[in-house]
C-alpha positions as CSV (number, residue, x, y, z in Angstrom):
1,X,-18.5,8.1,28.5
2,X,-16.1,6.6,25.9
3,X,-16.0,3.1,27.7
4,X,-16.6,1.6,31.1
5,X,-15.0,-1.6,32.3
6,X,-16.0,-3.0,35.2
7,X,-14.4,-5.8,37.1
8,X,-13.6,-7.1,33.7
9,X,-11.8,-10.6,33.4
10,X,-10.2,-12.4,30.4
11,X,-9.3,-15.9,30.7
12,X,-7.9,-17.8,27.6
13,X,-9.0,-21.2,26.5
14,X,-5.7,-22.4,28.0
15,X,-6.9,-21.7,31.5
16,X,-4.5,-18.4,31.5
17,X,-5.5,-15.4,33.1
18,X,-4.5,-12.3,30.8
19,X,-6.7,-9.8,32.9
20,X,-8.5,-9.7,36.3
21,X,-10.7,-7.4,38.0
22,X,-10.3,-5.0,35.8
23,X,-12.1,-1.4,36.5
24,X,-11.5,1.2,34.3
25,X,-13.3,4.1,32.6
26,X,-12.3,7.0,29.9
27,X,-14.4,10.1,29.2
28,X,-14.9,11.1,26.0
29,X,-11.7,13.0,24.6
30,X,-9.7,11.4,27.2
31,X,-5.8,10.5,26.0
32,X,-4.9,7.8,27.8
33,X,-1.1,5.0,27.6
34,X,-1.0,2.1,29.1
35,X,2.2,0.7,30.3
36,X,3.9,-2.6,32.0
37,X,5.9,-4.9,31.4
38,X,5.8,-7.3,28.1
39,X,3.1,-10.0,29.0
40,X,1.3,-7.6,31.5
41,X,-2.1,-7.7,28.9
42,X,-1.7,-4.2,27.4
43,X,-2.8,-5.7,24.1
44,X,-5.4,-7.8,25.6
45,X,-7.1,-4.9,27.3
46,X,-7.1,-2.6,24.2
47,X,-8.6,-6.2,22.1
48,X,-11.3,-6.0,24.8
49,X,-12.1,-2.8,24.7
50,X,-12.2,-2.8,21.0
51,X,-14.6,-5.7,20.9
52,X,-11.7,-8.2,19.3
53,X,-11.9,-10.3,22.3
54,X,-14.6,-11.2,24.3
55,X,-14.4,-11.0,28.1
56,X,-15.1,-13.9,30.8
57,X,-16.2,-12.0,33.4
58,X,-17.5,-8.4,34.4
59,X,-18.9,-5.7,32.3
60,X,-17.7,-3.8,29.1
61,X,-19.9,-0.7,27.5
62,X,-18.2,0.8,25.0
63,X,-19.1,4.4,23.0
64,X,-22.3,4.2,25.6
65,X,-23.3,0.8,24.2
66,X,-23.0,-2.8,26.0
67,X,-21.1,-4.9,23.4
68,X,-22.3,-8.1,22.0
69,X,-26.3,-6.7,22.3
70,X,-26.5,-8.4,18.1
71,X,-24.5,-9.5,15.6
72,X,-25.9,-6.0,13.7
73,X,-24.8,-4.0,16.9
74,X,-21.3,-5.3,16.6
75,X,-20.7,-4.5,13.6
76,X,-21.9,-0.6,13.8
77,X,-20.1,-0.5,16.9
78,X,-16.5,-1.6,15.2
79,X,-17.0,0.8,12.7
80,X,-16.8,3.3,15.4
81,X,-13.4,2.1,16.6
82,X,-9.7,2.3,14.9
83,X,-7.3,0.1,16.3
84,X,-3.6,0.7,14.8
85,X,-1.7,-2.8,15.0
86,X,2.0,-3.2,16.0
87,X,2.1,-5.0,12.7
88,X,-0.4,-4.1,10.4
89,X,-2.8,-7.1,9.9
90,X,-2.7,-5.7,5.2
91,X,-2.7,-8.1,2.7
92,X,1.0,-7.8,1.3
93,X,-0.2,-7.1,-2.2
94,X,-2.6,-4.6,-1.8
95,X,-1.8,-1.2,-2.7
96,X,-1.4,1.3,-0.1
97,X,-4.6,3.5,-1.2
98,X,-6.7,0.4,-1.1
99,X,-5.5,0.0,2.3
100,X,-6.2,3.2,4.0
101,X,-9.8,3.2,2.4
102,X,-10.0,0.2,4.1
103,X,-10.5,2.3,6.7
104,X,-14.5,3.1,6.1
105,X,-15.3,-0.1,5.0
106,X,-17.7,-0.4,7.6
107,X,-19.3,2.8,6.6
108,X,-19.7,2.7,3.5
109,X,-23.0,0.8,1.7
110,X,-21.4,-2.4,0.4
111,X,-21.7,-1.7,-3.3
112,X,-19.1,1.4,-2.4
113,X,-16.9,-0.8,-0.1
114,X,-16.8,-3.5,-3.2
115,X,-16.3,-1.1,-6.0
116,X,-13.1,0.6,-3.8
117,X,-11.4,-3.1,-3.9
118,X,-12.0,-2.5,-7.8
119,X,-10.9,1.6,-8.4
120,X,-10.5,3.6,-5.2
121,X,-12.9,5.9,-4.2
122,X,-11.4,8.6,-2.5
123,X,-8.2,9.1,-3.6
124,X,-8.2,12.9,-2.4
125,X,-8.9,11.6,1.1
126,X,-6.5,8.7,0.9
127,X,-3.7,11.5,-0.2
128,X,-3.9,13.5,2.6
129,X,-4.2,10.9,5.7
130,X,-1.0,9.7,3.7
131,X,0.5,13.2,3.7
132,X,0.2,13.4,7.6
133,X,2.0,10.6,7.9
134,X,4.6,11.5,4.9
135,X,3.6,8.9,3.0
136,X,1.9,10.5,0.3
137,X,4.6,9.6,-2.4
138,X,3.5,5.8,-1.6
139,X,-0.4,6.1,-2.6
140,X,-0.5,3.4,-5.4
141,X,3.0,0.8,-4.0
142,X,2.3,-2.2,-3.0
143,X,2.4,-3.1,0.8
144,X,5.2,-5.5,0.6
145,X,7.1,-3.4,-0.9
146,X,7.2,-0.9,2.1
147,X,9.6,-0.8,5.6
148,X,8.0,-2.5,8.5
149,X,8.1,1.1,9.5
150,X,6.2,2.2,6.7
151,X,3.2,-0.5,7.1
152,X,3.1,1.3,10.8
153,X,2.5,4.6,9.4
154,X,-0.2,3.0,7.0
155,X,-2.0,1.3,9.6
156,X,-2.2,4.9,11.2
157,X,-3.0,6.9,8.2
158,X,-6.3,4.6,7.5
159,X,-7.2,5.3,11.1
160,X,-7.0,8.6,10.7
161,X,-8.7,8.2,7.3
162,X,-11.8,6.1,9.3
163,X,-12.2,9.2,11.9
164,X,-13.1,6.6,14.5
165,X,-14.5,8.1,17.6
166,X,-12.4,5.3,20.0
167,X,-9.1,5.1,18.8
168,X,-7.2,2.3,20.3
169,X,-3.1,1.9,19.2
170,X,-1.1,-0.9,20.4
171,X,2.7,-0.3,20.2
172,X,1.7,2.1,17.1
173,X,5.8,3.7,16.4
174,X,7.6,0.3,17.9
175,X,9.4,0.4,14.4
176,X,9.9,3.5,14.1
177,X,13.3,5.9,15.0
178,X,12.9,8.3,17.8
179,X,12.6,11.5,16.2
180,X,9.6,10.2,14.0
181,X,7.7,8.4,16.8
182,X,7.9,11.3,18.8
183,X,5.7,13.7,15.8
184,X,3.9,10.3,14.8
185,X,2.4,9.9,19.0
186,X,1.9,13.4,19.0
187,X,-0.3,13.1,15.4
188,X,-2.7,10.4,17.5
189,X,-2.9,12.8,20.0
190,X,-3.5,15.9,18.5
191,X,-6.3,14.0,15.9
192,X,-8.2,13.0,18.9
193,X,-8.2,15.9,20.5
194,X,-9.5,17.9,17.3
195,X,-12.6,15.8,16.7
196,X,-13.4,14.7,20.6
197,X,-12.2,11.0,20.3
198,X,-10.6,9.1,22.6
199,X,-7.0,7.4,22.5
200,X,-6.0,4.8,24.5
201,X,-2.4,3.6,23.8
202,X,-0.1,0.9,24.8
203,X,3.6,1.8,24.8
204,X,7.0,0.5,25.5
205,X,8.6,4.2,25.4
206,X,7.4,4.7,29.2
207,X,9.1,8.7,28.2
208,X,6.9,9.1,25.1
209,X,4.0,7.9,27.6
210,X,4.5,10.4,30.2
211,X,5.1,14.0,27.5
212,X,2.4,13.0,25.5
213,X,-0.3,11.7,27.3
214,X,-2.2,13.4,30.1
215,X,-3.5,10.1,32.4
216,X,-1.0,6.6,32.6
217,X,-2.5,3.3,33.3
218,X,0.4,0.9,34.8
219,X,-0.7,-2.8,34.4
220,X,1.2,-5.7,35.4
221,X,0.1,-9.6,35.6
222,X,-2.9,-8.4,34.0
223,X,-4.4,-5.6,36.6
224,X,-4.1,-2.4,37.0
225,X,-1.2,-0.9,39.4
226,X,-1.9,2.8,38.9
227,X,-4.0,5.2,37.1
228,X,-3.1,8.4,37.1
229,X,-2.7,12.0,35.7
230,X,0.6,11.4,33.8
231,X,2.5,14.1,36.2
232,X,1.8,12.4,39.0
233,X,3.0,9.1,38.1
234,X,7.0,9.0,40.5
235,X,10.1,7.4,39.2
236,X,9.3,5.3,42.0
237,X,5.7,4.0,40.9
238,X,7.7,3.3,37.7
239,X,10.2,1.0,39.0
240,X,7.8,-1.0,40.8
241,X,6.0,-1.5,37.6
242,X,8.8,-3.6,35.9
243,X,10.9,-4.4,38.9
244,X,8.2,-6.8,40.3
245,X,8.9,-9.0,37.0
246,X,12.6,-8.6,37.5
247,X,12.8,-5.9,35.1
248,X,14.2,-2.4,34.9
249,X,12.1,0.6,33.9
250,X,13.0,1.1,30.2
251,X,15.9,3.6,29.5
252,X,14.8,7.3,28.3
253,X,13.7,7.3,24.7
254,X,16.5,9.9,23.4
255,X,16.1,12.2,20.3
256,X,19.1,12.3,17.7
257,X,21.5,15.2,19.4
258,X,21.0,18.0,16.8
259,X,19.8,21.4,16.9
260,X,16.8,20.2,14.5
261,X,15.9,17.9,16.6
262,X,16.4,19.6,20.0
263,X,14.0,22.5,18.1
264,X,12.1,19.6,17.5
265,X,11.6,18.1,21.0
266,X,11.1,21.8,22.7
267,X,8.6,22.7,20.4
268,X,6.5,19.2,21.4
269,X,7.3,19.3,24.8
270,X,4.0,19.8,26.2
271,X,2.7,17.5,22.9
């Protein structure tokens, strides 16, 4: 079991209720999107899950251990989980390499996490997570010097760098154009499935949800709607999801309309 969650609660300081009654469990391996409306507590439940927030009711074990057992447990367990950020939480002037070793931080003895802020110390490794997300010409520029887009596909390439066996990604290509969140979703999925992890992903692309990802998690007002093998999920079941908050389901993510790209998407289909 990658996590268990059960009837799990979250209730800010404010007296607002971001999740309630939550039950909800992930093998190991498992690929798994969560979608809703904005304000449903997508990013809440993947800060719970990854130990950022604490929960005010029910139960949370998480890579087969209870969380919050020490201040020692804690920390070995984080090291365990990579959480890519809709905006990358780096220090603008850091250099890029700097920020994907940041990655194993929490592996690494201290003297070897301290001496990487001084001269990195896997700059082979740092290349190629960088490569895979085409940023390899990047290595040594500085953060603030890179695309909002660009930070993204940092953030992701230290997670791949950290080989985290929970990886949680909230709203990972939002800057990103269609064609290269498309081969940047199926990247997550395709690393997690090589080394065993599991992937739990929050996503505003409800069509990127649904060809990538084999289960879909519909949360709205802070509990869970549906969860379901992704090709059973209807149009229907979607439209109830954002029409109870007066939405519409979002529009079909399209790719750019060129034989590249159409290449592209049929050779991803089943990504």
């Amino acid at each position: 079991m990658s996590f268990s969650l059960h009837g799990l609660g979250l209730t800010h300081a404010n007296g607002h209720v971001a999740l309630a009654d939550i039950d909800l469990q992930a093998q190991q391996g498992e690929s798994i999107a969560l979608i809703g409306p904005s304000g449903a507590g997508k990013t809440s439940l993947l800060n719970t899950i990854g130990t950022a927030l604490q929960p005010t009711a029910g139960q949370l074990t998480v890579l087969q251990q209870p969380a919050w057992a020490s201040a020692a447990a804690l920390r070995a367990l984080r090291a365990r989980i990579g959480t890519v950020h809709q905006s990358a939480p780096i220090p603008p002037r850091q250099r890029v390499v700097t920020a994907v070793l940041a990655g194993k931080l929490g592996q690494w003895p201290a003297w070897k996490s301290l001496a990487s802020l001084l001269y990195p110390q896997d700059l082979p490794g740092a290349r190629q997570a960088l490569e895979r997300v085409y940023l390899a010409d990047k290595l040594f520029v500085r953060c603030d010097q890179l695309s909002g887009g660009q930070l993204q596909r940092v953030g992701i390439a230290r997670v791949l760098y950290q080989e985290a066996q929970l990886i949680l990604a909230d709203e990972p290509v939002s800057a990103l154009d269609p064609t290269l969140a498309l081969d940047t979703v199926q990247l997550l999925v395709q690393e997690a499935k090589a080394r065993n992890a599991t992937l739990v992903a929050s996503l505003h692309a409800v069509e990127l949800a649904q060809q990538c990802f084999e289960r879909l998690v519909g949360i709205r007002g802070g509990r869970i709607v549906f969860d379901l093998p992704a090709h059973q999920v209807t149009p229907a079941q979607l439209q109830a999801l954002y029409a109870a908050e007066g939405l519409q389901a979002p529009p079909p993510q399209d790719l750019p309309h060129t034989a590249a790209t159409s290449t592209l998407a049929a050779v991803r289909r089943g990504c």
